[in-house]
N, C-alpha and C positions, 0 to 999 in steps of 0.2 A: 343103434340109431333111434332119436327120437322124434316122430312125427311131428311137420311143423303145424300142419291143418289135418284135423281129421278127416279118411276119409269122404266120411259122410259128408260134412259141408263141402268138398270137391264135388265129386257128383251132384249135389243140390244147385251149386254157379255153374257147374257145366249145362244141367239141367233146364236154368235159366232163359238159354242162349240157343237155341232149336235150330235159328237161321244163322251159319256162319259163310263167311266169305270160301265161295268153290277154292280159290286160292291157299290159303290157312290150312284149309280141311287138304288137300292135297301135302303140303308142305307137313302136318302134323302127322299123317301117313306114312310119308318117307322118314320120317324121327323116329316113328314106331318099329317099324320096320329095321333101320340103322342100329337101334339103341341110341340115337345121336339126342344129347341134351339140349333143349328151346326154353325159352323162359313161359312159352304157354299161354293160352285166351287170358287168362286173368292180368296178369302182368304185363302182356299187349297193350291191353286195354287202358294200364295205368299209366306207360309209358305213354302214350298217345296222348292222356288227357293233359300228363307233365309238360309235353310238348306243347300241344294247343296252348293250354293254360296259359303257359311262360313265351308263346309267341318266337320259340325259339326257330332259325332259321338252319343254322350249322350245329350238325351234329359229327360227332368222332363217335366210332364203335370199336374198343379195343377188345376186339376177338367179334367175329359176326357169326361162324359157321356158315349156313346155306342161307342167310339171310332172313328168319322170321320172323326176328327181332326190328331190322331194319325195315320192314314192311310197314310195321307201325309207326316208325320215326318216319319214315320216306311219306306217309300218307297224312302224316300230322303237318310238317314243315312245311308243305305248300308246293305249288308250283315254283315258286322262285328263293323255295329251300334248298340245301344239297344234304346228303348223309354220305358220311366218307364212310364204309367200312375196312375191315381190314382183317387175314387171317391165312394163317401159315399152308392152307391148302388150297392148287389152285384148281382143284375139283370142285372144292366149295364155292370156289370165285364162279366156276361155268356153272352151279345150281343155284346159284343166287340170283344172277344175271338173267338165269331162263325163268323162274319163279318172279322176280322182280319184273322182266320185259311181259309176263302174262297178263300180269296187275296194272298195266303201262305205266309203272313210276321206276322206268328205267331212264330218264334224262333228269331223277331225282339222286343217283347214287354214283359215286367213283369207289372201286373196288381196286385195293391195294394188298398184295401179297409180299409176305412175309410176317416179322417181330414185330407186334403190336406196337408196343414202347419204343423199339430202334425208330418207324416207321413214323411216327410220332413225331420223333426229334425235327422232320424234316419239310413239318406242316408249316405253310404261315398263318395267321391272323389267327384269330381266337371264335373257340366254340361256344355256343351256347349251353350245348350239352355236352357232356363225355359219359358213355354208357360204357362198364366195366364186365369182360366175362374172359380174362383172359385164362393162364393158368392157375390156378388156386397157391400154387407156390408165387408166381411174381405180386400175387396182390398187395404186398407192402412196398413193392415201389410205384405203386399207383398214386398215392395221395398229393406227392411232389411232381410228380411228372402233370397230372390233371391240374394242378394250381398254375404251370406255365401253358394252361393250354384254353383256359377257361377265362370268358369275360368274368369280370365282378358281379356276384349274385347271378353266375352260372352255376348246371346244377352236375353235380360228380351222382350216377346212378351206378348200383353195384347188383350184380347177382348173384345167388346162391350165400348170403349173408350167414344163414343161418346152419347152410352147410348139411342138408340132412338130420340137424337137432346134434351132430357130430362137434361144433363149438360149444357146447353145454356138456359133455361130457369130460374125456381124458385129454384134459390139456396137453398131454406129449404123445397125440397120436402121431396118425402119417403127416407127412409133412406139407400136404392139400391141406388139411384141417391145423396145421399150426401158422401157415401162413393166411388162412379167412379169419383166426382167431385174433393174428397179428395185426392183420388191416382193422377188423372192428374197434383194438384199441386203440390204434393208432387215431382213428377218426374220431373215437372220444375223448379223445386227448388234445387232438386239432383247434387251435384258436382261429385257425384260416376259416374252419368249417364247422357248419352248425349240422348237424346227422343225426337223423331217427333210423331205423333197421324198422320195417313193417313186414307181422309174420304173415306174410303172403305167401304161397306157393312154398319156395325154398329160402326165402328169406329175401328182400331188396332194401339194401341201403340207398338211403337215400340224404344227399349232402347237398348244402347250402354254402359257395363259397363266399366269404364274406366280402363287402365294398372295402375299400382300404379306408374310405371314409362314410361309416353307416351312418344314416341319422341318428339321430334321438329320437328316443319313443317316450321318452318324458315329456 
């Protein structure tokens, strides 16, 4: 594996940040503790500002876990936002909920159990966001599923892009690492979308779906 940020500058942004939400600090606890994977303070952070920024209202989370990912989105959206998540255990549904109702942006979230993508099929009207962490093998049917789910110049967010530095390596490893390999070309390849990969943490893609009629910038 190769590291995507050195140590050192992890610790130095963790550093940064002295005061964090008793919520977070709790929830980052139980991940510790779990081994359970979270996208982490940094990536929080950039989520929220994506959200603000783009004024986005409706959010999709395909795969949530215990929700600390959704924390961000749910607090970014607004009072008269919603964030659907979604996630195959309904354990995580009861740790999200009680993590979520602490933070009081529990009349910010509907939590949906089961197949991220099945679950998907049976949404109506269009996201602003679609935030991507489901299993590392389904991530090449995400680019098509996210384009029937996503307003125009909505935004497809991906995690773990980079995979452990495990995409830069042995093209025909396991099959986690050839399917993150397979989504990042596929999205370079995408005329629907325009996608940077920023090596943050473990890598976050980040896509642009295009207007079907964009302006001119000429």
């Amino acid at each position: 594996m190769i590291p995507v940020v050195d140590q050192r500058i992890e610790r130095y942004l963790a550093e940064l940040h002295s005061e964090r939400d008793p919520v977070l600090t709790e929830m980052e606890r139980l991940a510790e503790e779990l081994a359970f994977p979270i996208v982490g303070p940094q990536v929080g952070a950039l989520l929220y500002i994506l959200t603000r920024s783009s004024r986005a209202k409706r959010v999709l989370e395909l795969g949530s876990g215990f929700g600390y990912s959704a924390l961000f989105f749910a607090n970014a959206v607004g009072p008269s936002g919603r964030v659907v998540l979604t996630d195959t255990d309904r354990e995580n549904r009861s740790r999200a909920h009680r993590f979520l109702t602490k933070a009081r942006l529990e009349d910010r979230i509907q939590f949906r159990v089961g197949d991220a993508l099945e679950l998907a099929t049976s949404l109506r009207g269009r996201f602003d966001i679609v935030f991507n962490d489901i299993d590392k093998e389904q991530y090449p049917l995400v680019p098509d599923a996210a384009a029937k789910l996503l307003r125009p110049e909505g935004l497809l967010i991906t995690d773990n892009a980079l995979w452990g530095g495990c995409v830069a390596e042995d093209p025909n490893a396991d099959e986690a690492t050839r399917g993150v390999r397979r989504y990042n070309e596929l999205m370079a390849r995408d005329p629907r979308y325009t996608t940077v990969i920023l090596p943050l943490r473990d890598g976050l893609s980040v896509s642009l779906l295009q207007s079907p009629n964009p302006k001119s910038v000429t």
